[in-house]
N, C-alpha and C positions, 0 to 999 in steps of 0.2 A: 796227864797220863804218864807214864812211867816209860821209861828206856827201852826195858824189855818190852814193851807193850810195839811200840814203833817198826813201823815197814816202812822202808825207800824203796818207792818203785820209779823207775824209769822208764818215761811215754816216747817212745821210738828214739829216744836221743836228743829230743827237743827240751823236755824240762823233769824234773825231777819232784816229788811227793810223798813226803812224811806222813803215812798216815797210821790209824792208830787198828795193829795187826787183827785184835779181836774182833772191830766192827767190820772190817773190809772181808776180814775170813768166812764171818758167818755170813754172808751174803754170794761171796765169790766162789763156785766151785772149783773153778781153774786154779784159781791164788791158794785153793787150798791142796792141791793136787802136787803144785812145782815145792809146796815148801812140806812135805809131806814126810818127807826123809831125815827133816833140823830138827836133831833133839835140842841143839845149845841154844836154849832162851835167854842167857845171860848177856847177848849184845844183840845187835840191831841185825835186818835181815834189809840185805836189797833185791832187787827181783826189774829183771830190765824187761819189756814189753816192749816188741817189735810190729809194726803194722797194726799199729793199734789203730781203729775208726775212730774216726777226727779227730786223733791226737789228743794234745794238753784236754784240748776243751773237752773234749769225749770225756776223759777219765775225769776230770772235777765236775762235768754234769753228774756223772756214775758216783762219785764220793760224797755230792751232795745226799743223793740219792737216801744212801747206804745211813751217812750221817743224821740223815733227818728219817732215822726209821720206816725205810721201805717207802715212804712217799716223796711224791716229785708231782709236779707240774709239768704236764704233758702239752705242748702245742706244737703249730705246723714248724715253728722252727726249730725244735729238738726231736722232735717225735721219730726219726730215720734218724738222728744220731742216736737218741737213748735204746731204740731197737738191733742196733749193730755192734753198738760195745757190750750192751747185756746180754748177746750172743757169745760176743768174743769170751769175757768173763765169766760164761756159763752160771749166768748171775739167778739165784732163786732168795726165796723169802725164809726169814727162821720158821722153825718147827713154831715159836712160840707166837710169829707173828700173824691178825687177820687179815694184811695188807695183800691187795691181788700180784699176781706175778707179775713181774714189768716186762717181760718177755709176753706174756699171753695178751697184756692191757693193749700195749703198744701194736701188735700183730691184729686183735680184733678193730682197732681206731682204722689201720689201714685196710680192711676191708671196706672200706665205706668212704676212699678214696674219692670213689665217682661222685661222692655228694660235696666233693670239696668246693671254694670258689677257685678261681683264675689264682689271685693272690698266694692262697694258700700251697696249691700246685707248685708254684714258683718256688715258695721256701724250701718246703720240701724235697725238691730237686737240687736246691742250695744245699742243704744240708746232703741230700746223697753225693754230690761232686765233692765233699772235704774227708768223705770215708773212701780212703782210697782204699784200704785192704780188701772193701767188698766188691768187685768190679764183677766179679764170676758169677756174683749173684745176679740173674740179668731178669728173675720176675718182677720185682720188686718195680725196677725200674722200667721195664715193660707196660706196666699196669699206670706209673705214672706218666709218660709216654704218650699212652692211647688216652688215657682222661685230656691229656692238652691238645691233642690233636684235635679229639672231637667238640672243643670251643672254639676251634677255629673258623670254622664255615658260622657262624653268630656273630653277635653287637660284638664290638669292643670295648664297651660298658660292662664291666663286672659287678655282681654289689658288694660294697666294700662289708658285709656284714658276713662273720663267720658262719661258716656251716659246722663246728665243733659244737661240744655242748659245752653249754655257762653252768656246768657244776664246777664246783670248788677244785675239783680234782681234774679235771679238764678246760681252763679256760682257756682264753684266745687271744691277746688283741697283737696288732701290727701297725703300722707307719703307710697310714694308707694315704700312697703317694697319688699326686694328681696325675691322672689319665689327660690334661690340657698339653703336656708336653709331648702326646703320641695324637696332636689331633692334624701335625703335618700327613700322616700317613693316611691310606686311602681304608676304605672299610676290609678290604681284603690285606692289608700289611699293616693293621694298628698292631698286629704280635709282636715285630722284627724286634724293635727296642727291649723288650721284655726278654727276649732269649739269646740276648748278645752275653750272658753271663755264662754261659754252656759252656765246657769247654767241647775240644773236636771229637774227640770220643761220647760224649752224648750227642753232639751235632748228629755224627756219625749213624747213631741208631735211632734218632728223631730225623733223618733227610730217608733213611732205608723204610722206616714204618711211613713214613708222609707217600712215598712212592707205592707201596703196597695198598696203602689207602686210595690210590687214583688221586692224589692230590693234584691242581692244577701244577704241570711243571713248569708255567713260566711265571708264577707264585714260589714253586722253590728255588729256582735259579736266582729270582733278585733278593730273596733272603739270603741265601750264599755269599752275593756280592756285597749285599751290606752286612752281612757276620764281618767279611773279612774285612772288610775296611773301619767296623767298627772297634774291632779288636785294639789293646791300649798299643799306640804306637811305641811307648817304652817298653816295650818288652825284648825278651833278650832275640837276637837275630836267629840261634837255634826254635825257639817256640814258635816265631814267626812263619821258620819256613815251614816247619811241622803243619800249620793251622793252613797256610797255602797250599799245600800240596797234599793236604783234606781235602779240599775244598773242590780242589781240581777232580780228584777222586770221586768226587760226592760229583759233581756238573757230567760226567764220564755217566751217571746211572741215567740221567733225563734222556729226554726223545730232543735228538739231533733238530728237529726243523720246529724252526720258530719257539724254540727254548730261550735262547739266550740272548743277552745283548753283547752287540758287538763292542760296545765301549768297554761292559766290562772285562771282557776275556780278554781285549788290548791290554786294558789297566793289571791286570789279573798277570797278562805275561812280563810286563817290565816292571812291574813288582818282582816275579820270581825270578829275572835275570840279574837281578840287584844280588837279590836272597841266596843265590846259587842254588836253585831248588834243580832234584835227582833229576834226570837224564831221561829216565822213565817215563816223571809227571811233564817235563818237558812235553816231551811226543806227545802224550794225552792230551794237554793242551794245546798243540799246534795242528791236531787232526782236527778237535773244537773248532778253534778257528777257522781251520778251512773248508767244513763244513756249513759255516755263514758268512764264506768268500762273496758271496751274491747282494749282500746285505753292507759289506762295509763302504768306505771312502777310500779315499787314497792318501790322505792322511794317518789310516789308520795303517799303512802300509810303511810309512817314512819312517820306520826301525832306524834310529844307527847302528850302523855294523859293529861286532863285536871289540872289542879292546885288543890295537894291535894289530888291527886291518887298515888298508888305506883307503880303500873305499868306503863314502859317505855312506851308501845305504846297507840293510842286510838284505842283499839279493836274494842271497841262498833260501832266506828264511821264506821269502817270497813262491820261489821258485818251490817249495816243500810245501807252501799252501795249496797252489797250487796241483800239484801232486794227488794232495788230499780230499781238496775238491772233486776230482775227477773221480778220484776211487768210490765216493758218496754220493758222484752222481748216478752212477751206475750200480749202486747197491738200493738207492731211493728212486730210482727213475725219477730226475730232475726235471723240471718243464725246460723247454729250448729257451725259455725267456732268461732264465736263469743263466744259461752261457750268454747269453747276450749281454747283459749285467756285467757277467766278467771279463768278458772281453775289453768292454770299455772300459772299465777299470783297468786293466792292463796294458793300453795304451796311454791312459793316462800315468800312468806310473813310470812305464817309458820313455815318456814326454820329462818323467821329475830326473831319472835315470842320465838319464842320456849325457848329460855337460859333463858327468863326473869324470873326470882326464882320468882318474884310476882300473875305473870298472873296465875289465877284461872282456877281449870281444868273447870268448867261447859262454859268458854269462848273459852277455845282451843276446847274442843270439840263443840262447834257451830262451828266455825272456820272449821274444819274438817270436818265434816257433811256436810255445805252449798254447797260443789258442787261436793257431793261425787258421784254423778252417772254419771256427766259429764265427768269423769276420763277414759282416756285409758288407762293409765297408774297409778297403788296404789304404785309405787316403790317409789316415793318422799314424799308424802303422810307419809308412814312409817318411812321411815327415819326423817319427822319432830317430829311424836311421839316418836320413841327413841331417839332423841336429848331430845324431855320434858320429857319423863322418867328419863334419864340419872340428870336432874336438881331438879326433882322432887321428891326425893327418897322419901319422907313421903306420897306418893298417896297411898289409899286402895284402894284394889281388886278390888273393885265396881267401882270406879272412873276409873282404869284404863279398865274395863271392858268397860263402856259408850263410851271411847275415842275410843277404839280398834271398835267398833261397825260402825265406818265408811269406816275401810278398808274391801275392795271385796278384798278375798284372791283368786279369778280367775284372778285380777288384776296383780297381785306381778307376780315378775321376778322368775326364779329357783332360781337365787341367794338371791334373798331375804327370798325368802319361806324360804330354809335351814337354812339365819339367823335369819331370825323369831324362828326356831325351836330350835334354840341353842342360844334366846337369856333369859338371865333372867332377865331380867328387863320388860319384860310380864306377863302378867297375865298367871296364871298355867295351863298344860293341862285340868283338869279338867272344869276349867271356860270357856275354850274356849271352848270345843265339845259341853259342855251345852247349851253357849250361839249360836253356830252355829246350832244345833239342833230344837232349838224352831221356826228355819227358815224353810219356806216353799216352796221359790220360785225353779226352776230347778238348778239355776245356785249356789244359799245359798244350796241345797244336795250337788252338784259339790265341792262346798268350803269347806262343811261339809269333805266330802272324800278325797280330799287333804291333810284338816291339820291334819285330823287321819291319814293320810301314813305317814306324814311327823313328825308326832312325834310320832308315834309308833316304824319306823324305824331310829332314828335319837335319840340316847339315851340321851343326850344331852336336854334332855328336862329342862323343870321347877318343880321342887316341888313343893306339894299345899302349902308351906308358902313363896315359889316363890324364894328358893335357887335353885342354880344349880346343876344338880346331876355329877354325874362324865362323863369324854368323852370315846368313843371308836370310833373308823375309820368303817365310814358308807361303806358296801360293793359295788361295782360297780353293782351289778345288780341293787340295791336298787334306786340308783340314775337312771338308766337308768330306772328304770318304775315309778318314780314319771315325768322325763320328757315326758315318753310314754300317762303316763293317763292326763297329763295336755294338750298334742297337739291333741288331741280326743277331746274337750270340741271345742264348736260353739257358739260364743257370738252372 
């Protein structure tokens, strides 16, 4: 071809093509539109294309096209690329040609979508994730969408055999990969491996239509967790966070109770505190979590504290689950079993808490507090504050007074009462009657009268500078009526 004949055109800035202006013209309406005004044929013309669908490849799929006289080979893996560039290029057939329009060919193939197989689905959605320009267009991809959803409730045996037709002008074949490698997965999750290629913005309108559809949500949650953990860990830490705190966004649409696992949304938050994901998805995630406070361990609690704290754990973080909990109990009407769960987990936690020399009493005592009346039992409870006593020895009276102020001493065991009485590392009789005094309710008298038997008769008490005073052997009656007047009380 001759010089004058030659166009360079430029595919978004990625690569550049010489092609020959006569053949691309008659085909291109657009190409012929921008160069419309060049009378100088005497040198070359370049012509730059911005947002072109699927780039390089788009446009040499489209030049073949063009080159080979209006005919192409149409299958699942060009068929949404050669329908989105021959859009862009407002691409038609010569006057002279009988070749059908590749705009109409391509458009009629996708109506008949629904007869695709599994496989073919796939490409085709491969191929619409590399046309980025078309994003707006959101039927297209809608229609592909609902066809893969509605394989999902069936086998996870596809037949590898196309649904296209075996004419010359539409044939088909692919790289029909073995289904042995999804045979870990259960009949309800043979999909997850196959749609790990999404990126989050199709996740995005494939987890919205799965919801719309009454999809099982604890089927989309653990696709969630394994999208994001399959995703390539090379990738740069911006896309990362992006794809987490989808994710987080996407788990925020499902139904709260009995959604989710609790390992993941742990794993899910200290990924994101790596990632520094927004502030926002933060909170999303840690309502999450505290809405299946009931469900976790107390491992899944043992956070380190942030960079820069001196305290071993993240209290705070704790103390916000908790928070959140509360707020979902009372919006779900929780069953009472449920606090009960939490509780003990909060004592246990307490138990992990307590030795840290660092942790602040106005922390432990929130800690203590948050589920002090959901307690059957104050006997562990106690025993977490004299463990932080025991660490604590520089706390004043007052401080340990505020802590003490969560145990219900109707709670405590006999054995405990008695070591409560004899222990010194509590706050002194006096502080205690005081602070049980200013109580009003039946059961705070109740508790009032106990810890006066119990350290009236029980010499073993505390001095008010909170030294211990000398012991002597409590009489057997004395014990038999602190148990008499305790099994008389009616919670």
């Amino acid at each position: 071809m001759g010089v004058c004949c030659d166009l360079e055109v430029d595919v978004n800035g990625e690569a550049t093509f010489l092609v020959d202006k006569r053949i691309i013209l008659s085909f291109s309406g657009r190409l012929r539109k921008l160069i419309r005004t060049t009378t100088d044929v005497s040198r070359g013309l370049k012509i730059v294309l911005h947002g072109f669908p699927g780039g390089p490849e788009g446009f040499e799929q489209i030049a073949r096209f063009c080159y080979n006289g209006g005919r192409v080979e149409i299958t699942p893996s060009n068929i949404i690329l050669l329908h989105y560039a021959a859009r862009f290029l407002e691409l038609e057939c010569p006057t002279d040609s009988a070749e059908t329009h590749l705009i109409a060919e391509t458009k009629k193939l996708l109506q008949g979508l629904n007869f695709w197989s599994w496989p073919e689905l796939l490409l085709a959605l491969k191929q619409y994730q590399i046309c980025a320009s078309i994003r707006k267009d959101s039927s297209l991809v809608k229609k592909l969408l609902d066809s893969l959803i509605s394989r999902l409730g069936f086998t996870s045996y596809e037949s590898t055999c196309s649904s296209f037709s075996t004419s010359t002008s539409f044939r088909y074949s692919y790289d029909t990969r073995s289904h042995d490698s999804s045979s870990k997965f259960t009949r309800t999750t043979w999909w997850f491996q196959d749609l790990v290629f999404l990126n989050i913005d199709l996740i995005h309108k494939l987890i919205k239509m799965m919801v719309s559809h009454n999809f099982d949500h604890k089927i989309i949650s653990k696709f969630l967790f394994f999208y994001r953990k399959s995703r390539p860990c090379h990738s740069e830490p911006a896309q990362q966070r992006r794809i987490t705190q989808g994710v987080i966004n996407l788990l925020c649409l499902l139904d709260h109770q009995n959604s989710f696992s609790c390992d993941g949304l742990f794993d899910i938050y200290q990924v994101g505190l790596s990632l520094k994901i927004s502030r926002k998805s933060k909170h999303k995630l840690e309502v999450l979590m505290g809405s299946q406070l009931d469900q976790v361990t107390v491992s899944h609690l043992l956070i380190p504290a942030p960079r820069g704290k001196d305290y071993v754990y993240d209290v705070n973080l704790v103390l916000r689950l908790l928070k959140f909990f509360q707020i979902e109990s009372k919006l779900f009407l929780f069953q009472l079993c449920n606090f009960g769960k939490v509780t003990k987990l909060i004592d246990s936690y307490l138990m992990e808490v307590a030795p840290d020399s660092h942790l602040k009493a106005s922390k432990f005592s929130a800690l203590a507090m948050a589920m002090s009346h959901s307690r059957e039992s104050h006997d562990k409870l106690y025993q977490a504050i004299d463990l932080y006593f025991q660490v604590h020895v520089e706390l004043c009276e007052d401080e340990k007074i505020r802590i003490c102020s969560a145990l219900n001493y109707s709670k405590l065991s006999n054995e405990t009462l008695k070591h409560l009485a004899q222990n010194p590392k509590f706050p002194c009789r006096r502080a205690i009657k005081s602070r049980i005094s200013k109580q009003d309710s039946p059961i705070d008298l109740f508790c009032h009268t106990m810890i006066s038997k119990v350290l009236r008769e029980t010499p073993f008490g505390c001095t008010s500078n909170g030294n211990a005073g000398k012991r002597r052997d409590e009489s057997h009656e004395s014990k038999s009526h602190i148990i008499r007047e305790k099994s008389k009380c009616v919670f």
